[in-house]
C-alpha positions in Angstrom: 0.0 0.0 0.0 1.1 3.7 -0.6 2.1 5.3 2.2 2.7 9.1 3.6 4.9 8.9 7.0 6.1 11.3 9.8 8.6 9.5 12.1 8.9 10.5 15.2 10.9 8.9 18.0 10.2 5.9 20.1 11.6 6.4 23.2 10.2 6.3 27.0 11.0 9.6 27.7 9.5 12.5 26.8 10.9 15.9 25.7 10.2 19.5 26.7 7.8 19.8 23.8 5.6 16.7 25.1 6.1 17.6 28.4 4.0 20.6 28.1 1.5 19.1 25.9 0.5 16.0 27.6 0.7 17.8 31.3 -3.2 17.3 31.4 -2.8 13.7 31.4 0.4 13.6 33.1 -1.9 15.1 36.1 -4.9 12.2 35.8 -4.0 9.3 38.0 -5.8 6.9 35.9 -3.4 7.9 33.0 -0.5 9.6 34.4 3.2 9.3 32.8 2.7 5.4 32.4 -0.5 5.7 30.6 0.9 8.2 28.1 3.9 6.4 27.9 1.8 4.1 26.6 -0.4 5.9 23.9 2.9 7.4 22.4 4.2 3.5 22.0 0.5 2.4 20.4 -1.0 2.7 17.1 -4.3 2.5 16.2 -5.8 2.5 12.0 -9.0 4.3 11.9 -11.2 3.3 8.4 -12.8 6.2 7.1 -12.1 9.7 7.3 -15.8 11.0 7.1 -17.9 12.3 10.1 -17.1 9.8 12.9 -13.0 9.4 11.6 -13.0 13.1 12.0 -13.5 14.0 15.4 -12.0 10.6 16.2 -8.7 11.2 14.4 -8.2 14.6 16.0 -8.8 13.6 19.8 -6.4 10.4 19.0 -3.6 12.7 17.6 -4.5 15.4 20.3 -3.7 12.2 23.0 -0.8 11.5 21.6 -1.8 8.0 19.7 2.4 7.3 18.6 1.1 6.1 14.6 -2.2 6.9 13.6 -3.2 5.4 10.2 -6.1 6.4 7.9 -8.0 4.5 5.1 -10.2 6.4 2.8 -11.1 6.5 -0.5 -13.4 9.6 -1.3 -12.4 13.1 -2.1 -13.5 16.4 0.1 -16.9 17.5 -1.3 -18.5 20.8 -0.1 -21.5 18.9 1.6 -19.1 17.5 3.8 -17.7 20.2 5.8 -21.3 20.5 7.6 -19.7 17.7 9.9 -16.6 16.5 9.1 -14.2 18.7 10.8 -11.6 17.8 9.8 -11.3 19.7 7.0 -11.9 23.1 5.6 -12.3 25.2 1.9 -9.1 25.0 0.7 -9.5 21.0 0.9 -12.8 20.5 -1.4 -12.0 18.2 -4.5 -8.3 16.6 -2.2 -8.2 12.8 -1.5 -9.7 12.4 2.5 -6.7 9.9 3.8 -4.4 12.9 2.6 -5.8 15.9 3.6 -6.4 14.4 6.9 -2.9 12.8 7.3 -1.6 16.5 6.8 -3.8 18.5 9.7 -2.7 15.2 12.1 0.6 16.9 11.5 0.1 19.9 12.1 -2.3 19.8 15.3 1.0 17.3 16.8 4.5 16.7 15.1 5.1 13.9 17.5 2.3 11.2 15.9 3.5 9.5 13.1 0.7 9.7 10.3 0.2 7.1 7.6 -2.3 8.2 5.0 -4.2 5.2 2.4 -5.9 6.6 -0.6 -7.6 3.1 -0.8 -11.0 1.5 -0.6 -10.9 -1.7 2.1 -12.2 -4.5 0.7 -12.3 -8.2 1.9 -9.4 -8.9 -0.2 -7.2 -6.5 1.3 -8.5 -5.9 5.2 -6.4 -8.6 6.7 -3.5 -6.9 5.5 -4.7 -3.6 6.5 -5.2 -4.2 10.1 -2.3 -6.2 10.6 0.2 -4.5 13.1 -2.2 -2.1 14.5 -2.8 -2.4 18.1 -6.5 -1.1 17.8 -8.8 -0.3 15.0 -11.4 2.3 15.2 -14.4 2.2 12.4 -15.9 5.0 10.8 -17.1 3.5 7.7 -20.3 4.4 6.5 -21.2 1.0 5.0 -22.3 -2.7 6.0 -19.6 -3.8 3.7 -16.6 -2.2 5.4 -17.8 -2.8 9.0 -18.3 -6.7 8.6 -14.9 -7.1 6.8 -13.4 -4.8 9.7 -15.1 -7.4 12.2 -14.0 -10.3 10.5 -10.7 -9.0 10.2 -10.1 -8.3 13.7 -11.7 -11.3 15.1 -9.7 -13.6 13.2 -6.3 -11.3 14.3 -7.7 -10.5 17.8 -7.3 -6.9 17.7 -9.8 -4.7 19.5 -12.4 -2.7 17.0 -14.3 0.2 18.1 -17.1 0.2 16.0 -19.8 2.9 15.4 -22.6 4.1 12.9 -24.5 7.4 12.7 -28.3 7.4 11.0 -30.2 10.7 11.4 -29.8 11.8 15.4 -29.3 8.4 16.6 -25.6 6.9 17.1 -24.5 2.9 18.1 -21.3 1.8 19.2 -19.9 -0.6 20.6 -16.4 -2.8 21.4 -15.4 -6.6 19.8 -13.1 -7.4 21.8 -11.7 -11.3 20.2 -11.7 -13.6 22.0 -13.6 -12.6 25.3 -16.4 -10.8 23.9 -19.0 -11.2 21.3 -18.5 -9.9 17.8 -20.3 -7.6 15.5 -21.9 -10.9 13.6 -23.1 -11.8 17.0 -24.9 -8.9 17.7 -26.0 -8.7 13.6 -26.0 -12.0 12.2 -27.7 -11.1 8.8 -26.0 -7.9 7.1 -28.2 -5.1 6.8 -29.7 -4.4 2.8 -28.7 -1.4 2.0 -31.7 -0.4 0.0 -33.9 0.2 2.7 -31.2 1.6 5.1 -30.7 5.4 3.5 -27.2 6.8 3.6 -26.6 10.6 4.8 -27.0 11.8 1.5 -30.9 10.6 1.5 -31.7 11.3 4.8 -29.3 13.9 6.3 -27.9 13.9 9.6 -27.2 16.7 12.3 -23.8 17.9 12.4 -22.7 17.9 15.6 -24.0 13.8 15.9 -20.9 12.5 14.2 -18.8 14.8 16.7 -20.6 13.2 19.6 -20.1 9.2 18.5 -16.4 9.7 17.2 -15.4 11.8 20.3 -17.0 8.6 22.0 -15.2 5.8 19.6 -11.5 7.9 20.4 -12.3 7.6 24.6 -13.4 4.0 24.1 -9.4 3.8 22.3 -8.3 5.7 24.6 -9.1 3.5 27.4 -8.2 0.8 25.4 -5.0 1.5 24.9 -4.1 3.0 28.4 -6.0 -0.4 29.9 -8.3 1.8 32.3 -12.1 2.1 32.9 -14.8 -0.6 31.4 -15.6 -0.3 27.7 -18.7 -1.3 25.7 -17.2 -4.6 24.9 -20.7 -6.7 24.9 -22.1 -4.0 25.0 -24.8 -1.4 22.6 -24.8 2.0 23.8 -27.5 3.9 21.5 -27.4 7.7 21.5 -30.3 10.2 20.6 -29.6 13.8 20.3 -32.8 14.9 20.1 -33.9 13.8 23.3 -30.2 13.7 24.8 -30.7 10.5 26.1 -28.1 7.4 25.7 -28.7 3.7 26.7 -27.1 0.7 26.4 -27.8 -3.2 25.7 -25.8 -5.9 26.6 -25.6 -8.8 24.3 -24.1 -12.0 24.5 -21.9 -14.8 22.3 -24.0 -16.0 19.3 -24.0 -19.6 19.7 -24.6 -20.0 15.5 -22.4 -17.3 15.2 -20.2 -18.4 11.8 -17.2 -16.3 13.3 -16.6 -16.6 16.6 -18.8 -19.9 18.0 -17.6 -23.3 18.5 -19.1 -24.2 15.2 -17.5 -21.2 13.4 -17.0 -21.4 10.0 -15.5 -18.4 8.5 -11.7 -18.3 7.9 -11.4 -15.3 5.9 -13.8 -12.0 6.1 -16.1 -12.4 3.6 -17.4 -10.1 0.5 -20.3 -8.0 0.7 -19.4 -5.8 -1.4 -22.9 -6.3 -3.7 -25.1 -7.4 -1.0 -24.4 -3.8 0.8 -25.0 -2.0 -2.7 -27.7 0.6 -3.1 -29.4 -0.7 -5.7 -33.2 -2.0 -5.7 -34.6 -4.9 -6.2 -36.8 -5.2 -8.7 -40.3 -4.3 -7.8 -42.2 -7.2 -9.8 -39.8 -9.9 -8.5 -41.6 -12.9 -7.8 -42.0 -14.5 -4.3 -42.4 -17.8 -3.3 -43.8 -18.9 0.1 -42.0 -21.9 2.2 -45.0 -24.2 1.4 -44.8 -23.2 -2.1 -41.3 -24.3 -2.5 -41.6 -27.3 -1.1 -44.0 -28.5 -3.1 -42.1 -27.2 -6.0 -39.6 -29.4 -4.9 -41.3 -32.5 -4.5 -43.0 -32.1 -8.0 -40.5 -30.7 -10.3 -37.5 -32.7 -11.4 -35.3 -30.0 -13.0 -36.0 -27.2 -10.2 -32.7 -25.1 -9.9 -32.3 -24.3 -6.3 -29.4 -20.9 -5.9 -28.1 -20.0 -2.8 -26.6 -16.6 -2.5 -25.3 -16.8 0.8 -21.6 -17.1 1.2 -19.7 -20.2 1.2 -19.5 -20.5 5.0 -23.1 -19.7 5.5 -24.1 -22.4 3.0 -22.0 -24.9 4.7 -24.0 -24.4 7.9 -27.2 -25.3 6.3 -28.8 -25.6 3.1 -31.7 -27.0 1.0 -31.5 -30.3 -0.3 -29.5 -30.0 -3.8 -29.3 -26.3 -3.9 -25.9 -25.0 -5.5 -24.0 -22.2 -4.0 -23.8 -18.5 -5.7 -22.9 -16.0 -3.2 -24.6 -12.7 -4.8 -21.5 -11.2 -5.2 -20.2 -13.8 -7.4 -23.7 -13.9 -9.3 -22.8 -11.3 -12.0 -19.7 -13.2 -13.3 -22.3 -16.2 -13.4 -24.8 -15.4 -15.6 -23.6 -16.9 -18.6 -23.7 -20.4 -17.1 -27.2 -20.1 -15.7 -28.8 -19.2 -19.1 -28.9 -22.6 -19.9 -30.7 -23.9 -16.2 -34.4 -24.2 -15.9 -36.8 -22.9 -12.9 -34.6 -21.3 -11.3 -35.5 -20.4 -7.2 -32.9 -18.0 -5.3 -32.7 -17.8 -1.2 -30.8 -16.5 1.3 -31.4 -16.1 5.3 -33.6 -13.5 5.3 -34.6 -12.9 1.9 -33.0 -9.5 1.5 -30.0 -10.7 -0.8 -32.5 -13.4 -2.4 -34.1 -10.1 -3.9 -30.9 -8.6 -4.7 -30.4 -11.6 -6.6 -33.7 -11.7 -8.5 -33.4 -8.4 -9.8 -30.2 -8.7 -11.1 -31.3 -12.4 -13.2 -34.5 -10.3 -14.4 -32.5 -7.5 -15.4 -29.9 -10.1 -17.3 -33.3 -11.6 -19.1 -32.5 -15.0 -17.0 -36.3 -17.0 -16.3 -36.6 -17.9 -13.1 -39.4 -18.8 -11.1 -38.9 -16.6 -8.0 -36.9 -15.8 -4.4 -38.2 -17.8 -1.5 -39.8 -14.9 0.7 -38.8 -14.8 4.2 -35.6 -17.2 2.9 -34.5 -19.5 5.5 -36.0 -18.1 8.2 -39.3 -20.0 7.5 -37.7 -23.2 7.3 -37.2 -25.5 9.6 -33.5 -26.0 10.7 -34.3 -30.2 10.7 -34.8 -29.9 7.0 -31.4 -28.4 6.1 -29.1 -30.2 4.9 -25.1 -29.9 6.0 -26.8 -29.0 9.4 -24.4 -29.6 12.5 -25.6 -32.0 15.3 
C-alpha cells in the first residue's frame, strides 16, 4: 500500500515539547506518565475519514496516539464540511486519507501519520489491520464494517465500532476472543436499500462529533487499559432527546465467526449485498410451502443460494448450488442454460438482490423464496451440525 509517513521517535521519555503538551494527562492518576507512555508507544488504524473518523482522528492525535493510520477513498466534497471537521475550503476536490494525514501533523508533530488513498475491501482488510494495536471504524457501509469485524476477530485486535443514522448513534467494542462480535450482535448484514445513507436522509452535524469523540475515549481507554468499555455491550445515543442507553448482548452460539461451530476463515465479500441498488419491484416471491412443493413435483428445479460459502456450509436445501450474490454477475452466462430457477438467502434481502439482477440479465426464473431460511425449519437443512 502507498504510504505518507512522519517518524517521530520511540523512546520512553518525553521531551520538553511533550512535556508541556501532555501535562493534562500527566496530572490524571488513571493515566499519568505510564498511561501516556503508553499511547505514544501504540498505534491504532481508523477506516474512514468522514464524520465519525473526523472527530475521532483529532482527539487520537490530540492524545498523543504514537502512529495513527487512515483509510479512505473519497475526495472532500463541499456537503461534507457541515460535519466533518476535519477539514476546511481550501481541501474540497483533495483525497480524504491525505488531507487528513496532513492536519494530524500539524495539530501534533510527535504522531506518526500514515495516510491510504484506498477503498478496504475483503481482499485486502487482513492486511490492512495487521500491526495495528487497535482499529477504530468509521465506515459508512455494512460492507466495510463486517470485513473490519471479521478481520479483527480472526487477528484478535480490538475494533471500536460505530454508525450514525439521522440523530441516533451505536457503538460498541469486539473485543476477540472474550467478547462477542459484530456478527453476534447482527447476524444477517443489513440491505442497504432500505437503510438510506446521509445523503438521503441527512444527519445533524454535531451527531458525528458526539459518536467519534465517543469511539477515540473508548481507544483511549483501550490502549491506556483503564475504565470498562462497551465490549458486549450497545450503547444507543439520541440527540434529540439527549438520552443514551445501552444493551448488553451476548456470544451468538450460531455465530459463523466466533462460535464453536464457526465457520468463517477469511472475512467475507459484501461488497454487492451492501450495494444501493433496488430490487426489482415485480420480483416474484415464493412462500416456504410453495417451495416445497415445487420441490417434491419438479424434477429440474434449480435451487441458488446466495449466501456465502460458510453460510451455506452451515445449512442448506437439499440439492441447492452455492452462488454468493456477489459472485452472481460473473455467473450469468452459465445459468442461461438452467431451468426454474429459485434463489434464497437467510432473510430474503439478498435473495431479492439476486432476482433483480437475473430479471434485469433476461434470466427466467421462477422466484426468491420470501422470508428465505428463516421460514424453514432447521431439521430440514441439509449440512446441518448435530
Amino acid at each position: 500500500m502507498d504510504s505518507t509517513e512522519q517518524n517521530s521517535g520511540t523512546s520512553e521519555a518525553f521531551d520538553k515539547g511533550e512535556e508541556a503538551r501532555y501535562l493534562r494527562h500527566f496530572t490524571l492518576p488513571e493515566i499519568g506518565r505510564e498511561g501516556q507512555r503508553r499511547l505514544k508507544e501504540a498505534s491504532v488504524l481508523v477506516v474512514g475519514a468522514g464524520g465519525l473518523g473526523s472527530p475521532a482522528l483529532l482527539y487520537l492525535a490530540a492524545a498523543g496516539v504514537g502512529r495513527i493510520g487512515i483509510i479512505d477513498f473519497d475526495i472532500v466534497d463541499a456537503s461534507n464540511l457541515q460535519r466533518q471537521i476535519i477539514y476546511g475550503e481550501a481541501d474540497i476536490g483533495r483525497a480524504k486519507a491525505l488531507a487528513a494525514g496532513e492536519h494530524l501533523r500539524s495539530l501534533n508533530p510527535y504522531v506518526r501519520v500514515e495516510s491510504y488513498d484506498m477503498r478496504l475491501n475483503a481482499t485486502n482488510v487482513m492486511s490492512a489491520v495487521r500491526g495495528y494495536d487497535l482499529v477504530l471504524d468509521g465506515s459508512d457501509n455494512f460492507a466495510a464494517k463486517y470485513a473490519l469485524n471479521d478481520a479483527c476477530v480472526l487477528q484478535s485486535i480490538p475494533l471500536v465500532i460505530a454508525g450514525i443514522y439521522r440523530f441516533e448513534g451505536q457503538m460498541t467494542v469486539i473485543q476477540a476472543p472474550t467478547s462477542p462480535c459484530y456478527r453476534c450482535l447482527f447476524p444477517e448484514v443489513p440491505d442497504a436499500s432500505g437503510m438510506p445513507n446521509c445523503a438521503e436522509t441527512g444527519v445533524a452535524g454535531p451527531l458525528p462529533g458526539i459518536v467519534g469523540s465517543l469511539q477515540a475515549m473508548e481507544a483511549v481507554k483501550l490502549l491506556v487499559g483503564i475504565g470498562s468499555t462497551l465490549s458486549g455491550k450497545l450503547l444507543v445515543f439520541d440527540a434529540l432527546s439527549m438520552s443514551s442507553r445501552s444493551f448488553n448482548f451476548d456470544f451468538d452460539p450460531a455465530c459463523l465467526l466466533c462460535s464453536a461451530a464457526a465457520l468463517i476463515t477469511s472475512p467475507m465479500d459484501y461488497a454487492a449485498g451492501c450495494a444501493a441498488a433496488q430490487p426489482a419491484a415485480e420480483a416474484p416471491l415464493l412462500s416456504a410451502a410453495e417451495l416445497r412443493t415445487m420441490m417434491t413435483q419438479r424434477d429440474s428445479l434449480t435451487l441458488i443460494d446466495v449466501r456465502e460459502e460458510a453460510e451455506y456450509a452451515a445449512g442448506h436445501l437439499a440439492g441447492a448450488m452455492v452462488i454468493p450474490l456477489g459472485r452472481l454477475t460473473q455467473e450469468l452466462d452459465s445459468l442461461r442454460s438452467l431451468n426454474n430457477i429459485v434463489v434464497y438467502c437467510h432473510s430474503g434481502r439478498r435473495s431479492l438482490q439476486a432476482a433483480s439482477i437475473l430479471q434485469q440479465a433476461n434470466i427466467p426464473m421462477l422466484g426468491s423464496l420470501k422470508g428465505g431460511l428463516l421460514q424453514w425449519p432447521d431439521a430440514e437443512l441439509e449440512g446441518r451440525p448435530e
